[in-house]
Steps between C-alpha positions, in 0.01 A plus 500: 500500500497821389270776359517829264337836595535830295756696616376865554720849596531365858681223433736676268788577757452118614532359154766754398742356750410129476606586120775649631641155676385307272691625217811638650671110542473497107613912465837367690513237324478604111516827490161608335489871622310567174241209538446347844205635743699508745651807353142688446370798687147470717336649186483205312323344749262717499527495104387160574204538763317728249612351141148508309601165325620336784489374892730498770455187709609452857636164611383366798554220746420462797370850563809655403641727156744237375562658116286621229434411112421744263280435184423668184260428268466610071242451328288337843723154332836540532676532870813592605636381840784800598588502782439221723687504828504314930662653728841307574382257763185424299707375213496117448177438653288476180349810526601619207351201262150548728525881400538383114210300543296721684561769218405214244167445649401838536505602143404159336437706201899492427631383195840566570720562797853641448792580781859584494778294705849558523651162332792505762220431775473095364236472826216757377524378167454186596210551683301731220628200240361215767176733474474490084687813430714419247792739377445723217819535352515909566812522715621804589880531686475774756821549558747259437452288833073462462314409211105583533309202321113543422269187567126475391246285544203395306143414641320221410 
């Protein structure tokens, strides 16, 4: 089981390098210097501790900082997950569907929740389409060898 708690400028260094390994299988992998976290500078986490429409949400289990999942709000309706990350040996343990969740129930005023996958990564997506995100048809090829797809979801 795992809980979320705001991430604040303390935990910035932490998350920054959790990000870091997170993201830098999938930066070997495709390519993405333009688009993948893993390529971001310690600012944008801090972009992300203080966004005024927005939270920064620490993962944990156990005790311990496992990832993060960042959400952004318009309107108080519409939320964006971007980005949601575990640290490497945290990954395939659920954590991230109990993060989704947790982010659903705190803001039950949500009409709409949107995220970005990378179609080449057929697990992710088919965990966000096992959890009623279904595909939007905006596809966007990064590169040549990724292709970012955009999900949403709508609340009952």
């Amino acid at each position: 089981m795992i809980h979320l708690e705001p991430a604040t400028d303390n935990d910035a260094l932490a998350l920054f390098e959790l990000q870091v390994a997170a993201f830098s299988p999938l930066l070997k992998k495709y390519q993405d210097y333009d688009t993948n976290p893993a390529n971001e500078t310690i600012d944008r986490v801090y972009a992300r501790i203080h966004h005024p429409t927005g939270c920064f949400l620490k993962i944990i289990a156990d005790g311990q900082l496992v990832g993060a999942i960042c959400i952004r709000w318009n309107e108080d309706v519409y939320f964006r997950i971007s980005p949601l990350f575990l640290a490497p040996d945290a990954q395939g343990k659920g954590f991230a569907k109990q993060a989704m969740l947790l982010a659903e129930a705190r803001y039950t005023q949500a009409k709409t929740w949107e995220l970005s996958s990378l179609f080449e990564e057929t697990k992710t997506c088919e965990l966000y389409e096992k959890m009623g995100y279904v595909e939007t048809g905006v596809r966007k090829s990064l590169n040549g060898k990724a292709t970012l797809i955009q999900y949403q979801k709508i609340m009952a």
